[in-house]
C-alpha positions in Angstrom: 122.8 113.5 81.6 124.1 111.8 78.5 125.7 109.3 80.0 122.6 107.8 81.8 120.8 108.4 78.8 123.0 105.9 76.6 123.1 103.4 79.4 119.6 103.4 79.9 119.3 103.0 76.2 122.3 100.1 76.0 120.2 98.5 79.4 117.1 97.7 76.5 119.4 96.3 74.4 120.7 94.4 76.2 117.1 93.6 78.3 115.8 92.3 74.6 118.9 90.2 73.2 119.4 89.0 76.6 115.5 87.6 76.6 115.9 86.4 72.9 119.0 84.6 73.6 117.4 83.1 77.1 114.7 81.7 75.3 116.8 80.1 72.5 118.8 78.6 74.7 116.0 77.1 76.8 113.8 76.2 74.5 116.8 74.4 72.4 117.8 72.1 75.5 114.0 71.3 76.6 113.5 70.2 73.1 116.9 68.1 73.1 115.3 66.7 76.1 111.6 65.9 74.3 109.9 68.1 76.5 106.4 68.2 75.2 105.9 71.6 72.5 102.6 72.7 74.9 105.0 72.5 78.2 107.8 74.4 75.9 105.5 76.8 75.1 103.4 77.7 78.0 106.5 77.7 80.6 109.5 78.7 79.0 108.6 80.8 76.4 106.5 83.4 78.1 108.3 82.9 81.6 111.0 84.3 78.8 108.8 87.1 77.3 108.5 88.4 80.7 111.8 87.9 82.3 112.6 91.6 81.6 110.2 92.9 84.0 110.8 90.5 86.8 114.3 91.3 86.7 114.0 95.1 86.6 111.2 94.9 89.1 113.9 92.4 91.7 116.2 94.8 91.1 114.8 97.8 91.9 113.2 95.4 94.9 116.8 94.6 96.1 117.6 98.7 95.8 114.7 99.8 97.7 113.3 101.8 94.8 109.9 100.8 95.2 108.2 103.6 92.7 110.5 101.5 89.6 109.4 98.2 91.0 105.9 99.2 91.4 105.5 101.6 88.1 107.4 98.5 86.0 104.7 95.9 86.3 101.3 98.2 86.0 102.9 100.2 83.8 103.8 97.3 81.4 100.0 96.3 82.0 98.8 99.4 80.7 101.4 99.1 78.0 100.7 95.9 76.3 97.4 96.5 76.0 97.1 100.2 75.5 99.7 100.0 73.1 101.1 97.2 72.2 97.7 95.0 72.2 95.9 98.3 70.3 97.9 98.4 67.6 97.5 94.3 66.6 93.5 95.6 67.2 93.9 98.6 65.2 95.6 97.2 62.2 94.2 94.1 62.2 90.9 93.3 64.0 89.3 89.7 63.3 88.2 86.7 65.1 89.3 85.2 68.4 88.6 82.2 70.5 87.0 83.1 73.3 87.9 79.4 74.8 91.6 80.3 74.7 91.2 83.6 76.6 89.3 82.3 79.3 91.6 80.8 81.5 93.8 83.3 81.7 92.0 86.3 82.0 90.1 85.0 85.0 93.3 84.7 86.4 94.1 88.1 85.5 91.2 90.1 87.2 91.1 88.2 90.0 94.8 88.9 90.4 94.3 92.6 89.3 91.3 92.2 91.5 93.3 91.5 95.1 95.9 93.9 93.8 93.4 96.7 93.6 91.8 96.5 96.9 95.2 95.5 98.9 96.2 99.3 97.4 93.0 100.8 98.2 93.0 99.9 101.7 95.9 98.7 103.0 98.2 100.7 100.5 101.3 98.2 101.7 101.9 94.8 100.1 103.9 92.5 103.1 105.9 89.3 102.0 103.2 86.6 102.5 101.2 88.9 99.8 104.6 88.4 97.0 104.3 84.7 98.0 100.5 84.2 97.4 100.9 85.7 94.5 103.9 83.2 93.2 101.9 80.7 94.8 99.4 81.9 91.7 101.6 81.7 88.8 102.9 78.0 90.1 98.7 77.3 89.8 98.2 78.9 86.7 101.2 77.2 84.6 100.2 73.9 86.2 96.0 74.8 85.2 97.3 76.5 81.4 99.1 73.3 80.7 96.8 71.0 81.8 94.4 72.5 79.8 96.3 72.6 76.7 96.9 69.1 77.1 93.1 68.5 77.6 92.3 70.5 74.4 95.3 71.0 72.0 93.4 72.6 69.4 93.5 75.4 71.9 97.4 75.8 71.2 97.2 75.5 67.7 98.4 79.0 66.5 101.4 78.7 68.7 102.8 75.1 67.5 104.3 77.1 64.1 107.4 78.2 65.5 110.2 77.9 62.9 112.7 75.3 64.2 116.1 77.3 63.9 117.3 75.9 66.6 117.7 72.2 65.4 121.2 72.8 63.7 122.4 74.1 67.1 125.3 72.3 69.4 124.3 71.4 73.2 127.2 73.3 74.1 125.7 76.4 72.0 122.4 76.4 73.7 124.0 76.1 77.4 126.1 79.1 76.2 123.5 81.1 74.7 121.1 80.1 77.7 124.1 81.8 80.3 124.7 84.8 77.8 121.4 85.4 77.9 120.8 85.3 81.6 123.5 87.6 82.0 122.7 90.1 79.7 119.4 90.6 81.3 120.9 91.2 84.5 122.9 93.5 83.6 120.6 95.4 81.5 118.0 95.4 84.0 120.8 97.2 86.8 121.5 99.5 84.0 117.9 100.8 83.0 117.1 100.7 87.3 119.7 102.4 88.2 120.2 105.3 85.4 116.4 105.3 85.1 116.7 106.9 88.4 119.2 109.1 87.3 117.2 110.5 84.5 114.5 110.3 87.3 116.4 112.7 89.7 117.3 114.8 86.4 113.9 115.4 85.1 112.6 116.2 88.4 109.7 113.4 88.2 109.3 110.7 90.3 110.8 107.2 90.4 107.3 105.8 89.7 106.7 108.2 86.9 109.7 106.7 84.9 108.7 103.5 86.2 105.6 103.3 84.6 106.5 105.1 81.0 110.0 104.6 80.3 110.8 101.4 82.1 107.7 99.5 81.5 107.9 100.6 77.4 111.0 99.0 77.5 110.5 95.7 79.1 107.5 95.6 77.0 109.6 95.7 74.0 109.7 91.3 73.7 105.8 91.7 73.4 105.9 94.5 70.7 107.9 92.3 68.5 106.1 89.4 69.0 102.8 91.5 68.2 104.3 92.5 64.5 105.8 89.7 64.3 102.4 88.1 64.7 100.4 90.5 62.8 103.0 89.9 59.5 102.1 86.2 59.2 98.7 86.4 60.3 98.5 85.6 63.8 96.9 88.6 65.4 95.2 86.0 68.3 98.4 84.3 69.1 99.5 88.0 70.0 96.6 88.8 71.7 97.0 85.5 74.1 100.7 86.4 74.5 99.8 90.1 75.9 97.5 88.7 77.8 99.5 86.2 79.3 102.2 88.6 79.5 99.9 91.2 81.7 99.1 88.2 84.3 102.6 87.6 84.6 103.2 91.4 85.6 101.0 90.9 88.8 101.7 87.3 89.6 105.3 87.2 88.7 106.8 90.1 88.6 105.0 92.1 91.3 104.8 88.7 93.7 109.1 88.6 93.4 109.5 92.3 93.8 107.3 91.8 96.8 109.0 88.7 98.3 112.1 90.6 98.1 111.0 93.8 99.4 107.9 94.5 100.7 106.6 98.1 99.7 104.2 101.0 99.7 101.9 102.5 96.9 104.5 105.3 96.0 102.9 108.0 96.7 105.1 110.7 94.9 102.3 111.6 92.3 99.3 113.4 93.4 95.8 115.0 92.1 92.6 116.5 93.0 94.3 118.4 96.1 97.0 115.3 97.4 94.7 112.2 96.0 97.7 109.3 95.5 97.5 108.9 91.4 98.2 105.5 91.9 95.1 104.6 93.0 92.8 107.0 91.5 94.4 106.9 87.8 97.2 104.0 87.7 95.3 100.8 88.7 91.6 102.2 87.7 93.2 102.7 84.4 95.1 99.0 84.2 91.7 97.0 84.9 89.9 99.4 82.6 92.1 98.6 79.3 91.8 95.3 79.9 88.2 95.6 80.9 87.9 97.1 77.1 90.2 94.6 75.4 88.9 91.1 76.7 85.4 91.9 77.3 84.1 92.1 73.8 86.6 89.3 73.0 84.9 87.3 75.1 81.4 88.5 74.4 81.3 88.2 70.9 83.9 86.4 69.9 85.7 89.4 67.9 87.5 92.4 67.9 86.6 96.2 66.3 89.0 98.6 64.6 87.5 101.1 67.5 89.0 99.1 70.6 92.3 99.8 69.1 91.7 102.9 68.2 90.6 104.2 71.7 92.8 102.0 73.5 95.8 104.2 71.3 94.0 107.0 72.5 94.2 106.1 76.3 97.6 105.3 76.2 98.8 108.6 74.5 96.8 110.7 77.4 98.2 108.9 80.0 101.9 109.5 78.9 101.1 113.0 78.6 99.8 113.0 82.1 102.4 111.1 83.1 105.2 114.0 82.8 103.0 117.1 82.1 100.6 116.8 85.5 
């Protein structure tokens, strides 16, 4: 059990160096190549953010597991914004442009929205479903940049990245581009397949782990970028990224998991007398955190200390459902 345990643990690592180093790498050469910042920015950058989740959720795709592949994306829903999202509220509640948040999360609850009722009644997603789906996040990168270019002053908080990157070789990027690619391959085999092992050790189901431990730590790119935000006081730009970031899970990571390997709602979990959790608890409880977070955002402009707070809340009771139920 130790042994899994550490891998699992070096598979993070390695999911969240490898994404940092990607990133680097990619933004360094689009730069060398005077891509515009907005395109840098609204491709690369959170393509990168989320690159953990689409390759944990292929890889379990490619293995069959579809309880990892399935818990990975909602679960990193739930988690960015119960969570990681919260805490940025919590600590730091203020202002945001509604403008900004629009766009992409219309996408999102449509998205969420065809997710939810393919669950509820067909309970199986088929390959032309994964492709609609990428077919999505081709229109939504093309529609987000588009409108960026339309209205800069809607990408304003983002163009402040610190240039690091300038005093780098070619060579150094290409390198650090592959590196990173690797290492989030390989991290991603290591949390699927000893996540399953802990899985099988604990006596819960695939989805279980999938939807706590997996999708806390493929959400780790966003956590950082949420402090990181908060400490130089930027607590929209976070908010944008997470909700970016929770498109991307349905679009992105669940359309490639689905082209790969169509799959079921797992149905390992039960409640109320053999009621699939999944579609009573899991994806009720993805378009309700959201339903709290952007709502008033949009609404009134502005976020409380008590949307945080609650959304904390939700996310501690679900865990605890998660592996006491």
């Amino acid at each position: 059990m130790l042994v899994p345990v550490l891998l699992f643990l070096v598979g993070f690592g390695l999911l969240i160096k490898g994404g940092d180093w990607f990133v680097d790498g990619s933004v360094g050469i689009a730069r060398r190549f005077h891509l515009p910042e907005l395109l840098i920015g609204a491709t690369i950058v959170s393509i990168g953010t989320t690159l953990p989740e689409v390759m944990v959720s292929s890889q379990a795709a490619l293995e069959g597991n579809a309880g990892i592949s399935y818990g990975n994306a909602i679960g990193s829903i739930i988690c960015n914004t119960s969570l990681i999202a919260a805490i940025t509220i919590a600590v730091k509640p203020g202002k945001v442009q509604p403008k900004s948040f629009a766009l992409p999360t219309a996408f999102f609850f449509a998205a969420a929205a065809s997710y939810a009722v393919i669950a509820w009644t067909v309970g199986t997603f088929q390959r032309w479903m994964g492709l609609c789906y990428l077919a999505v996040f081709v229109i939504y990168m093309v529609t987000s940049t588009l409108q960026m270019k339309r209205h800069p002053e809607l990408a304003e908080e983002g163009g402040e990245e610190e240039d690091e990157g300038k005093a780098r070789s070619f060579a150094m990027e290409v390198v650090l581009l592959v590196i990173g690619a690797a290492a989030i391959a390989l991290g991603a085999r290591l949390l699927v397949d000893n996540g399953t092992l802990i899985a099988a050790a604990l006596g819960v189901p695939d989805s279980v782990i999938g939807l706590t431990m997996v999708a806390l730590g493929t959400s780790l790119p966003e956590l950082i970028t949420a402090i990181t935000s908060l400490i130089k006081g930027h607590g929209s730009l976070s908010l944008g990224n997470i909700i970016g970031a929770n498109l991307f899970n349905i679009i992105l990571v669940s359309g490639m998991a689905i082209s790969i390997s169509p799959f079921a709602i797992p149905a390992e979990k039960t409640i109320l007398g053999g009621v699939n959790s999944s579609l009573v608890i899991d994806i009720p409880l993805m378009l309700a955190v959201m339903a709290i977070m952007c709502l008033p955002a949009l609404m009134r402009g502005k976020l409380s200390r008590w949307q945080g707070i609650l959304l904390l809340c939700i996310y501690v009771a679900f865990t605890a459902y998660q592996f006491i139920s």
